[in-house]
C-alpha atoms as a printed R data frame, in Angstrom:
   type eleno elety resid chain resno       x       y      z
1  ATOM     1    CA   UNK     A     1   0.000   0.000  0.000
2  ATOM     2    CA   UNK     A     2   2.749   2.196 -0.566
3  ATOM     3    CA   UNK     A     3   0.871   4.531 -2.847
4  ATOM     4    CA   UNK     A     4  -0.882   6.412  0.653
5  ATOM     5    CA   UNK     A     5   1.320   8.093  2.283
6  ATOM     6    CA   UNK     A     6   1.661   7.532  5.818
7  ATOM     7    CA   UNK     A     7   4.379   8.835  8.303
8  ATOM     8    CA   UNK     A     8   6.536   6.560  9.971
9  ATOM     9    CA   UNK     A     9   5.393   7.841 13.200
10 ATOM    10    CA   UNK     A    10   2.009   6.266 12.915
11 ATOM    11    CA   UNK     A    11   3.633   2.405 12.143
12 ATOM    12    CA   UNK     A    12   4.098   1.757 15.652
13 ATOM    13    CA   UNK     A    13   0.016   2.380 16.025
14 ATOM    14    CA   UNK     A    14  -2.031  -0.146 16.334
15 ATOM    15    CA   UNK     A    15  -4.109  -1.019 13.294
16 ATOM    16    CA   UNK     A    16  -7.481  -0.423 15.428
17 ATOM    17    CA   UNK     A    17  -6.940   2.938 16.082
18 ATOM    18    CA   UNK     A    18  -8.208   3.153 12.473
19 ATOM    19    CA   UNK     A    19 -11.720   2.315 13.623
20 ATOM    20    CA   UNK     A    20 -11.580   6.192 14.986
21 ATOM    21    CA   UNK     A    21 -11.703   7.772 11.414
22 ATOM    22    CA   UNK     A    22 -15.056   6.253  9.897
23 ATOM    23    CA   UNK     A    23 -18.656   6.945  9.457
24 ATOM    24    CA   UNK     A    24 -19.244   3.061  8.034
25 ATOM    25    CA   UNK     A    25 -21.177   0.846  9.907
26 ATOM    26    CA   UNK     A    26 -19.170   0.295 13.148
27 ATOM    27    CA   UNK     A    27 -19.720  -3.898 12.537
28 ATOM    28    CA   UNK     A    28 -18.226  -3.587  9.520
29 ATOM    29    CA   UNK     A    29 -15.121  -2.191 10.293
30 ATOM    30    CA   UNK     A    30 -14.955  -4.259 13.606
31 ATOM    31    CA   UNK     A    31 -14.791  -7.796 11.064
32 ATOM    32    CA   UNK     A    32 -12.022  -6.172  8.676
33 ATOM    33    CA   UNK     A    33  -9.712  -4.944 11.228
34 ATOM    34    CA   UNK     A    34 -10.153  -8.334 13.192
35 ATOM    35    CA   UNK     A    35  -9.653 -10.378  9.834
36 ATOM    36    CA   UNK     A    36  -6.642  -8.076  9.582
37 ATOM    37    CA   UNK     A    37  -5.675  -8.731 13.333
38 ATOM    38    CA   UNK     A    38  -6.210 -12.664 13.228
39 ATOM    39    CA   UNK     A    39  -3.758 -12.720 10.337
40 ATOM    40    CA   UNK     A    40  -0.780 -11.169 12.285
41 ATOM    41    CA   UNK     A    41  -1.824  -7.557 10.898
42 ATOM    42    CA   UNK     A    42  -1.344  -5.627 13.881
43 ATOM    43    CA   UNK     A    43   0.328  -2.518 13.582
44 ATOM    44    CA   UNK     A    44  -0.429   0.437 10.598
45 ATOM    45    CA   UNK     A    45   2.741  -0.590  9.509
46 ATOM    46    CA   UNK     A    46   1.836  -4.700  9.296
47 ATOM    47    CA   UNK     A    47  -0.747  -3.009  6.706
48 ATOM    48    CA   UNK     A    48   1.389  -0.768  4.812
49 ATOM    49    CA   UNK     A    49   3.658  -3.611  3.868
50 ATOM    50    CA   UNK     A    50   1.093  -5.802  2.357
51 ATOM    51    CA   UNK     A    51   0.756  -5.510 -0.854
52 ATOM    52    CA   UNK     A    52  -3.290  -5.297 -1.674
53 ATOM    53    CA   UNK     A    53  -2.489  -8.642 -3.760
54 ATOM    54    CA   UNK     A    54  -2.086 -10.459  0.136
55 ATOM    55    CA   UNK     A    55  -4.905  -8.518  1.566
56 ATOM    56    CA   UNK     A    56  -7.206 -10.379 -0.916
57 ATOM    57    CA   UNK     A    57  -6.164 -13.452 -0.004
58 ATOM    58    CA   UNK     A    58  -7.183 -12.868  3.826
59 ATOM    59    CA   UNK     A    59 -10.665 -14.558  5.090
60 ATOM    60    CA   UNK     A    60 -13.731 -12.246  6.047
61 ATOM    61    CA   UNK     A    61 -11.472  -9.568  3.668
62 ATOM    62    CA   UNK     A    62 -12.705  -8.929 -0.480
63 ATOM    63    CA   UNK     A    63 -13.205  -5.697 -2.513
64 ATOM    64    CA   UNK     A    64 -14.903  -4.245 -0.410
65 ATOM    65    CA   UNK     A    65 -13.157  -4.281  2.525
66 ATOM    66    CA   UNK     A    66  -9.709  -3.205  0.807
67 ATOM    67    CA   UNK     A    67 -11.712   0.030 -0.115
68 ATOM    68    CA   UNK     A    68 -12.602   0.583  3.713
69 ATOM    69    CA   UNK     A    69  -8.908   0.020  4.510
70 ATOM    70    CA   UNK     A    70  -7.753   2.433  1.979
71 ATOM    71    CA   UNK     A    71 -10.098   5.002  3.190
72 ATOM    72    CA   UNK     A    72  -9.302   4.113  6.574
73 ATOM    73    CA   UNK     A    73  -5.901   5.131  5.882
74 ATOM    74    CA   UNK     A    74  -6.312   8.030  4.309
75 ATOM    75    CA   UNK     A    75  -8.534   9.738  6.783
76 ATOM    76    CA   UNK     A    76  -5.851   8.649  9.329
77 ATOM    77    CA   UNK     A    77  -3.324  10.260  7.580
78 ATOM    78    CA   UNK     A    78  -5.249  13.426  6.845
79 ATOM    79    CA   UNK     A    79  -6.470  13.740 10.635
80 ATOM    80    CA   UNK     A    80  -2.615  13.868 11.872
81 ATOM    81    CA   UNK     A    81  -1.495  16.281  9.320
């Protein structure tokens, strides 16, 4: 996912602190980010590693949900800038 850009600072974070930056249906998010959890994505920076390729591959996670991540991300970004 190295097309968002993300500052280093925020790898460290974990990857549910993304769950702050949504309007979506809270259940929603709560099944991607624990698909993402469950398969040793922890941290922001587990996810910004992955290519989008290996995020498809993940259980509970399709199409959809890679959207939600990237917007996830990018509202995260945006809110610390």
């Amino acid at each position: 996912m190295s097309y968002i850009h993300i500052d280093y600072s925020l790898y460290p974070q974990p990857i549910h602190t993304l769950r702050q930056r949504t309007s979506r249906n809270p259940k929603s998010i709560s099944r991607i980010l624990n698909s993402l959890h469950d398969s040793n994505y922890v941290t922001i920076g587990d996810l910004m590693k992955a290519s989008l390729t290996e995020l498809l591959c993940l259980r509970n996670f399709g199409v959809t949900g890679q959207t939600i991540v990237i917007e996830l991300l990018e509202a995260h970004a945006k809110s610390i800038v």
